[in-house]
C-alpha positions as a Markdown table, in Angstrom:
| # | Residue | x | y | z |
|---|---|---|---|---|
| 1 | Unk | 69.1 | 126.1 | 62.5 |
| 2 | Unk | 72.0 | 125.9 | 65.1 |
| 3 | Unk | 73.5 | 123.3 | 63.2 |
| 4 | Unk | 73.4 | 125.3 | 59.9 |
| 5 | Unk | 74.8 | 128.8 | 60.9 |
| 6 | Unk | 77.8 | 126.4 | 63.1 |
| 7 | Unk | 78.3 | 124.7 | 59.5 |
| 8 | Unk | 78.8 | 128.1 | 57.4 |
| 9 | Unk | 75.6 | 128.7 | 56.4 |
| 10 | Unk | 74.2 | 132.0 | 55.8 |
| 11 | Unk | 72.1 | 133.5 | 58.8 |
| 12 | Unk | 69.1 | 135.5 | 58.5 |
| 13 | Unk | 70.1 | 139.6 | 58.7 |
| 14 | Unk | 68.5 | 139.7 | 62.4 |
| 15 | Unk | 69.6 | 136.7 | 64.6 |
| 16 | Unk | 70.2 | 136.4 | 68.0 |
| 17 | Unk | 73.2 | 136.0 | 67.3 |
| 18 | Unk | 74.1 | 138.7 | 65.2 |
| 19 | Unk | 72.8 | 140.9 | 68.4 |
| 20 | Unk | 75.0 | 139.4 | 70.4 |
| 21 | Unk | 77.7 | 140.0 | 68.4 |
| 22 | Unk | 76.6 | 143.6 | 68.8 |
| 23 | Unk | 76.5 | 143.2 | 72.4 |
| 24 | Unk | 80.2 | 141.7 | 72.3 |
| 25 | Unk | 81.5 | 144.7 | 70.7 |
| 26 | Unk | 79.8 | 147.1 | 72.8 |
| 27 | Unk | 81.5 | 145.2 | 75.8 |
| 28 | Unk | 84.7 | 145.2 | 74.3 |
| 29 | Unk | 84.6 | 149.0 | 74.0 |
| 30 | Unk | 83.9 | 149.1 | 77.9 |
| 31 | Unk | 86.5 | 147.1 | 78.6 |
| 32 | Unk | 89.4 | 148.6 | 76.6 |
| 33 | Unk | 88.3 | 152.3 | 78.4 |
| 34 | Unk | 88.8 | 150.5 | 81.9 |
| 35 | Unk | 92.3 | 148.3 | 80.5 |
| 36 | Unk | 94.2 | 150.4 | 83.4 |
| 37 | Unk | 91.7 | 149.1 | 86.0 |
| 38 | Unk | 92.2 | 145.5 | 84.6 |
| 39 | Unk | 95.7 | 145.8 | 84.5 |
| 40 | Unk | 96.0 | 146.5 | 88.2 |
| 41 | Unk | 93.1 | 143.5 | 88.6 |
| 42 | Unk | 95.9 | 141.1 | 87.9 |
| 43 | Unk | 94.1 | 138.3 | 89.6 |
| 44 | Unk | 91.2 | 138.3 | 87.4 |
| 45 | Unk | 93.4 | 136.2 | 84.7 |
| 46 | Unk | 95.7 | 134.8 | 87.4 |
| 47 | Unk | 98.4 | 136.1 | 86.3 |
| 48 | Unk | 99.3 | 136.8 | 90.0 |
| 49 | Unk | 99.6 | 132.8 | 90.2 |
| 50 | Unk | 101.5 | 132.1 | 87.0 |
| 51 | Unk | 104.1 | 134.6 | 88.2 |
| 52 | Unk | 104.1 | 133.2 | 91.8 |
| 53 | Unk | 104.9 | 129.9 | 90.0 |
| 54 | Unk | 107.9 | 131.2 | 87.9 |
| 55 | Unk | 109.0 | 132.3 | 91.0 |
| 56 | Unk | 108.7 | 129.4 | 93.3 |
| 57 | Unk | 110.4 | 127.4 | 90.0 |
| 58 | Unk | 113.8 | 130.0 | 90.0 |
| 59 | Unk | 113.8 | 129.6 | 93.8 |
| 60 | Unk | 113.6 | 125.5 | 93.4 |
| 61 | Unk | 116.3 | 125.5 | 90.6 |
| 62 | Unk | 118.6 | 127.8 | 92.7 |
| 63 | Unk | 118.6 | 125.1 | 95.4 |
| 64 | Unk | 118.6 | 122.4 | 93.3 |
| 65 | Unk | 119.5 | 122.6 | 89.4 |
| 66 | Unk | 118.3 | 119.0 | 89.2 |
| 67 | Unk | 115.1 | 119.2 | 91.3 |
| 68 | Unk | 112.7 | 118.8 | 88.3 |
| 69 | Unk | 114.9 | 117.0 | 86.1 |
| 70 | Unk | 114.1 | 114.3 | 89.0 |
| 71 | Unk | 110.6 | 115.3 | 89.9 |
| 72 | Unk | 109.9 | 114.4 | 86.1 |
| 73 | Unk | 111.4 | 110.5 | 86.0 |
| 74 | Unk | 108.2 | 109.5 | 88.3 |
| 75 | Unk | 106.6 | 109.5 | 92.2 |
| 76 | Unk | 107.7 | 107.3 | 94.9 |
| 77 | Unk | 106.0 | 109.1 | 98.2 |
| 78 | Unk | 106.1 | 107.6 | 101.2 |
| 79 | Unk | 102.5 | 108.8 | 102.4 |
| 80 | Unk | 99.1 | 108.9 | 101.2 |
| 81 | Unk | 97.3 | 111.5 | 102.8 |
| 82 | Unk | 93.6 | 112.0 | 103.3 |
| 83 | Unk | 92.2 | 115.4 | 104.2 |
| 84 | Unk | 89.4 | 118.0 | 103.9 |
| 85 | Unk | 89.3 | 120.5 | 101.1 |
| 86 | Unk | 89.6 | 123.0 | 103.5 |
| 87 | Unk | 91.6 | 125.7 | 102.1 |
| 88 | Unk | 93.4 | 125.8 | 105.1 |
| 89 | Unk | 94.9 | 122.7 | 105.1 |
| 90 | Unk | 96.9 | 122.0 | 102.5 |
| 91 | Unk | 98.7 | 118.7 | 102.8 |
| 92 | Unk | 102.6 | 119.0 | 101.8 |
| 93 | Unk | 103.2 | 122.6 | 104.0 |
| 94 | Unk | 101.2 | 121.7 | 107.2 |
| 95 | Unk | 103.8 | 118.4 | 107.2 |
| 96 | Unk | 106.6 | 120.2 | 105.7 |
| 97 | Unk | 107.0 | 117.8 | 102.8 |
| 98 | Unk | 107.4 | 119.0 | 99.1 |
| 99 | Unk | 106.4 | 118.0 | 95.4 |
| 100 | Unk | 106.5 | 113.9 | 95.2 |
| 101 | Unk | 106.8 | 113.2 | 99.1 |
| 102 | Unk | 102.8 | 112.9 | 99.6 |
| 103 | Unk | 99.9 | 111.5 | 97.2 |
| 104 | Unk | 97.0 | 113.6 | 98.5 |
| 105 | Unk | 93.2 | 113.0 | 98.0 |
| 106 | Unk | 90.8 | 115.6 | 99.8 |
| 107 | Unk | 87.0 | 116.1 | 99.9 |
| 108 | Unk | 84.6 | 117.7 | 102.3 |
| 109 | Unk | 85.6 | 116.6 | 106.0 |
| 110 | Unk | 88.2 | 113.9 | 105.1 |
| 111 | Unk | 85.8 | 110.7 | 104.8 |
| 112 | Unk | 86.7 | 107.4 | 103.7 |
| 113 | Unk | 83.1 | 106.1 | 101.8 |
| 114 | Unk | 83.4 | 102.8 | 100.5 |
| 115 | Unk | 81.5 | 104.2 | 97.6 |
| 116 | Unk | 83.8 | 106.9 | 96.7 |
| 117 | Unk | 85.2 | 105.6 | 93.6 |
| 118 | Unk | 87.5 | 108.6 | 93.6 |
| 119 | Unk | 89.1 | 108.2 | 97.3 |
| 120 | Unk | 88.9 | 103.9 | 96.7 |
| 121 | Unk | 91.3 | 104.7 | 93.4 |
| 122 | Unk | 93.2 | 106.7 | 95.2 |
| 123 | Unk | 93.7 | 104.5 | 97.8 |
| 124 | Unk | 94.4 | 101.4 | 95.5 |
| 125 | Unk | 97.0 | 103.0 | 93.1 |
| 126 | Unk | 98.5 | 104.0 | 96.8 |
| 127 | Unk | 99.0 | 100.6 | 97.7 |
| 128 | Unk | 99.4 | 98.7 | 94.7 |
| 129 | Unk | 101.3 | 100.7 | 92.6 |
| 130 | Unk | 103.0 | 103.5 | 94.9 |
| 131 | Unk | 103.2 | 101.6 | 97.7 |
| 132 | Unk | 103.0 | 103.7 | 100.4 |
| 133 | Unk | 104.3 | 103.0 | 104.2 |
| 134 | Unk | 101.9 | 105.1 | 105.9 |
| 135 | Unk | 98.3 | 106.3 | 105.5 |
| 136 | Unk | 97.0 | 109.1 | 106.7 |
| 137 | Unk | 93.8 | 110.5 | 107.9 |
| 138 | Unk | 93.8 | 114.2 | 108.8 |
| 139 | Unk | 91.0 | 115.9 | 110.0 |
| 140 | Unk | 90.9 | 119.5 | 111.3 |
| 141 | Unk | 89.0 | 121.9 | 113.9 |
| 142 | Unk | 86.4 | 124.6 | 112.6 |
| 143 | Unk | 85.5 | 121.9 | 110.1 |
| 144 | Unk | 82.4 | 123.2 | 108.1 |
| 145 | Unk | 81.6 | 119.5 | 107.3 |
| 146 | Unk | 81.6 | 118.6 | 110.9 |
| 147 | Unk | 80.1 | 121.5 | 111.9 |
| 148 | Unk | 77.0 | 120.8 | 109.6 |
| 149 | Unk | 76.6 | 117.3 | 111.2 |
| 150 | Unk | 75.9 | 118.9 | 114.5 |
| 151 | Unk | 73.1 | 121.1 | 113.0 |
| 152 | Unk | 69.6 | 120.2 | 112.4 |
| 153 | Unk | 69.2 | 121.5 | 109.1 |
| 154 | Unk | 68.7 | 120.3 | 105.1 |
| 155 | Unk | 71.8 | 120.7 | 103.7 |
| 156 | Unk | 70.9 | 120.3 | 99.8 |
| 157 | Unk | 72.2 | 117.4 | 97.9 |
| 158 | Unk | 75.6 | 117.7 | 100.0 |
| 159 | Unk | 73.1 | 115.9 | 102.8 |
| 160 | Unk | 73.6 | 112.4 | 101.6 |
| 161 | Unk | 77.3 | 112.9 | 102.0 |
| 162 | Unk | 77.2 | 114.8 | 105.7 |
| 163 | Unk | 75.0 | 111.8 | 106.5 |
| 164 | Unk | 78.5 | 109.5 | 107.0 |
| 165 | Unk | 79.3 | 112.2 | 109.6 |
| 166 | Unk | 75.8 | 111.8 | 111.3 |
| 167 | Unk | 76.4 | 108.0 | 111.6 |
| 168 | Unk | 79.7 | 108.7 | 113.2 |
| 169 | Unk | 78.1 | 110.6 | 115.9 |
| 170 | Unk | 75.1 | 108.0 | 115.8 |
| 171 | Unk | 78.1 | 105.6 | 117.0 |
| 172 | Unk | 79.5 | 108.0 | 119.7 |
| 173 | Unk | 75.8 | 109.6 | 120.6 |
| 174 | Unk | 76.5 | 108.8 | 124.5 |
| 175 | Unk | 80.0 | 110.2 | 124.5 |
| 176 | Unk | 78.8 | 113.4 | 122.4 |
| 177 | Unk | 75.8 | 114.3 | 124.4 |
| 178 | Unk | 77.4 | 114.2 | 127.6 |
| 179 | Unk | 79.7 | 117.3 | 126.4 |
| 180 | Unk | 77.6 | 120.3 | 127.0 |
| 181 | Unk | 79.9 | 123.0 | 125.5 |
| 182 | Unk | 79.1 | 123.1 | 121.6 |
| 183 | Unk | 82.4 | 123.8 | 120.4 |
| 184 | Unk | 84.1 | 120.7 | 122.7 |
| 185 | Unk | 81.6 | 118.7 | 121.3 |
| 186 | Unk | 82.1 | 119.7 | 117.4 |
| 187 | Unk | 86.0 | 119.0 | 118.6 |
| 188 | Unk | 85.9 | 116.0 | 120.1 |
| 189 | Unk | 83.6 | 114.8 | 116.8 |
| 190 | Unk | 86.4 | 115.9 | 114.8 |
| 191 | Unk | 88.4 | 113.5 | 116.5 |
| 192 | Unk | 86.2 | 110.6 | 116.7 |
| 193 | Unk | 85.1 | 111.3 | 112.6 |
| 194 | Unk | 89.0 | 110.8 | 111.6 |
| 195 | Unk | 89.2 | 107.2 | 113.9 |
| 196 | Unk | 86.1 | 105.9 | 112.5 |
| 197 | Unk | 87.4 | 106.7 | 108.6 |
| 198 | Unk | 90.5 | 105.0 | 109.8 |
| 199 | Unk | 88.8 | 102.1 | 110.5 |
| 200 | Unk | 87.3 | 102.4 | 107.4 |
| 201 | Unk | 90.8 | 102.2 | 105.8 |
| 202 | Unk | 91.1 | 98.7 | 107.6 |
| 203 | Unk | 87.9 | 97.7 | 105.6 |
| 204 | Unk | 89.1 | 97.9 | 102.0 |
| 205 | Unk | 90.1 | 94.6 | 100.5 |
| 206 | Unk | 93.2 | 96.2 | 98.8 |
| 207 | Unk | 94.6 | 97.7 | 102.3 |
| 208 | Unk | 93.9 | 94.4 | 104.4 |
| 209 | Unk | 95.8 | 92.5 | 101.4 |
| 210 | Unk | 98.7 | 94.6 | 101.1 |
| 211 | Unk | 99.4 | 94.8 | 105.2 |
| 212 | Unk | 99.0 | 90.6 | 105.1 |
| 213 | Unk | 101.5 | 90.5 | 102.8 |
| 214 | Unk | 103.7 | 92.7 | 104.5 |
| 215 | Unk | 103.3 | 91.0 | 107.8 |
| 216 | Unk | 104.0 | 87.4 | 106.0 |
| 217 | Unk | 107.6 | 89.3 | 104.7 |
| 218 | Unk | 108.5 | 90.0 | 108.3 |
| 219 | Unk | 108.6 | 94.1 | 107.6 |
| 220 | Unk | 109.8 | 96.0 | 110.8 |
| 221 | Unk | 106.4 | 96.6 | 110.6 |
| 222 | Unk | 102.9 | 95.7 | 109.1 |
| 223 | Unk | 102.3 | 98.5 | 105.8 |
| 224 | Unk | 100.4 | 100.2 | 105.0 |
| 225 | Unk | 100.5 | 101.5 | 108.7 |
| 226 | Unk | 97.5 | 103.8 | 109.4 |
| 227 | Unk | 97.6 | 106.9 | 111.4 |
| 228 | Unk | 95.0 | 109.9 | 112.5 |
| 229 | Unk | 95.9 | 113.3 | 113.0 |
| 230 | Unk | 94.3 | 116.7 | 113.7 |
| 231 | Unk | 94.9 | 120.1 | 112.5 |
| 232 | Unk | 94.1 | 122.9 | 114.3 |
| 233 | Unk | 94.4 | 125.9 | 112.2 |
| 234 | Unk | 94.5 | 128.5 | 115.1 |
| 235 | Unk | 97.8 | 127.3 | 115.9 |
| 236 | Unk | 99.4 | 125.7 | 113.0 |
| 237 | Unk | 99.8 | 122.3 | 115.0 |
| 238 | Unk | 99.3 | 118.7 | 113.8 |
| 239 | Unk | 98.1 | 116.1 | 116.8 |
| 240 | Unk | 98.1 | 112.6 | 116.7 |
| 241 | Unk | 95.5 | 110.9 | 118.0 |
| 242 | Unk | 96.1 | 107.9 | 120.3 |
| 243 | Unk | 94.3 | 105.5 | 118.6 |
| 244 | Unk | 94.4 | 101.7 | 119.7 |
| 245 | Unk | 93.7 | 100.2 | 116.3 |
| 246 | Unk | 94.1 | 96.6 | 117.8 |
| 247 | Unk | 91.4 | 97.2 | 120.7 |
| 248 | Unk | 88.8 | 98.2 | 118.2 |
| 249 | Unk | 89.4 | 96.0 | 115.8 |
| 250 | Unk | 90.1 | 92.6 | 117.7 |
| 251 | Unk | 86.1 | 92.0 | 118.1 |
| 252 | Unk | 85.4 | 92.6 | 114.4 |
| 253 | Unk | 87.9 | 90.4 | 112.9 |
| 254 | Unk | 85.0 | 87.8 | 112.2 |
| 255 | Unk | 82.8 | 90.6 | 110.9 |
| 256 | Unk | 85.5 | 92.3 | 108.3 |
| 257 | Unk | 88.2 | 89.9 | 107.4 |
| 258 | Unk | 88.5 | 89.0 | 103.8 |
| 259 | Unk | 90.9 | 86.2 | 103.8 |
| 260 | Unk | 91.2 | 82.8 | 104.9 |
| 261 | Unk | 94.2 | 83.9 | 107.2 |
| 262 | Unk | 92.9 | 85.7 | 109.9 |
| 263 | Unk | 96.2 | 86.4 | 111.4 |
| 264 | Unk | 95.7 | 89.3 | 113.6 |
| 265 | Unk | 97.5 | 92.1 | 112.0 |
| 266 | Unk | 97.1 | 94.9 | 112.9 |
């Protein structure tokens, strides 16, 4: 069995195994011919990224001789940062922050699901444990998850997640439909999907229990404070949206407040 030939035991003189150990070396003989070929394949092993990192790590101790000597002693970033996988967004260079300024959690079309266990621990060891001043929600055009919102078609299993996009475009239906041009209309759902997953950060019992706190202290202002940005990558440009948290949360206060004190907070 398996089991047996994993455990030492003698195999049979014809196994499948014993083929594939043919097979191996037969590969292996094809491969050392083309080594040149592999050599100048670099990427296939990444070692183009493991010398990129030495690198970027003499160019980091040539500024600063004591830059990881304090990187390593712990994270205290000011910002946690919600974004899209997109691989053209990455969080620290689009906001010109480095290693330990930003706690970053990203998945397809920056939602907030309040049954993501991985973006609600995120968010709680933001706020309890790092605790963060600002949060951020960054969204971006020529977003394939947006993009698949707008389109009448079966995604897969990836449907049940596109769905939270659907419902935000279920909310603004009247506002979307009356842009005819497709792309304004992807674009301005961009926009409305990163206010609505704000609003979604003002759900969580850990973010409304932090900023009461804060606003008890007397904190210049209330933390964690929440912002929405967009990223357009055809130009490299962050935008903030003008978002009037107060407005559009005032009549829900009765609906969403966890705690006895319903000090208006935000």
């Amino acid at each position: 069995s398996l089991f047996r030939l994993a455990a030492g035991a003698r195999a049979p003189a014809r196994t499948l195994f014993s083929s594939t150990a043919r097979l191996h070396s037969a590969s292996a003989a094809v491969a050392e011919a083309d080594k040149p070929s592999r050599i100048r394949d670099r990427y296939a092993d990444l070692e183009d990224i493991l010398a990129n990192n030495r690198e970027w790590v003499e160019g980091m101790q040539k500024n600063d001789e004591h830059f990881f000597r304090r990187l390593g002693l712990g994270q205290r970033p000011k910002y946690f940062y919600i974004g899209c996988a997109d691989s053209r967004v990455p969080a620290n260079e689009i906001m010109g922050l480095g290693p330990g300024e930003v706690f970053v959690h990203r998945n397809v079309a920056n939602l907030v699901v309040g049954t993501d266990m991985n973006l609600l621990a995120c968010l709680q060891f933001s706020i309890e444990r790092l605790d963060v001043d600002h949060i951020i929600v960054c969204g971006h055009y020529d977003c394939g998850g947006v993009r698949a919102a707008l389109a009448n078609k079966d995604h897969g299993p990836i449907e049940q997640w596109i769905g939270n996009i659907r419902d935000v475009a279920r909310l603004h239906h009247k506002e979307l439909s009356a842009i005819t041009e497709d792309e304004a209309r992807h674009r301005r759902l961009v926009e409305l999907n990163v206010i609505e997953q704000c609003l979604n950060i003002f759900k969580v019992n850990h973010t409304q229990r932090r900023r009461l706190r804060s606003f008890k202290s007397g904190d210049t202002f209330t933390k964690p404070r929440v912002h929405g940005l967009v990223f357009d990558p055809a130009e490299g440009i962050l935008h903030k949206l003008s978002i009037n948290f107060k407005a559009l949360t005032d009549p829900l206060n009765g609906l969403y407040d966890l705690y006895a004190d319903h000090t208006n907070i935000i």
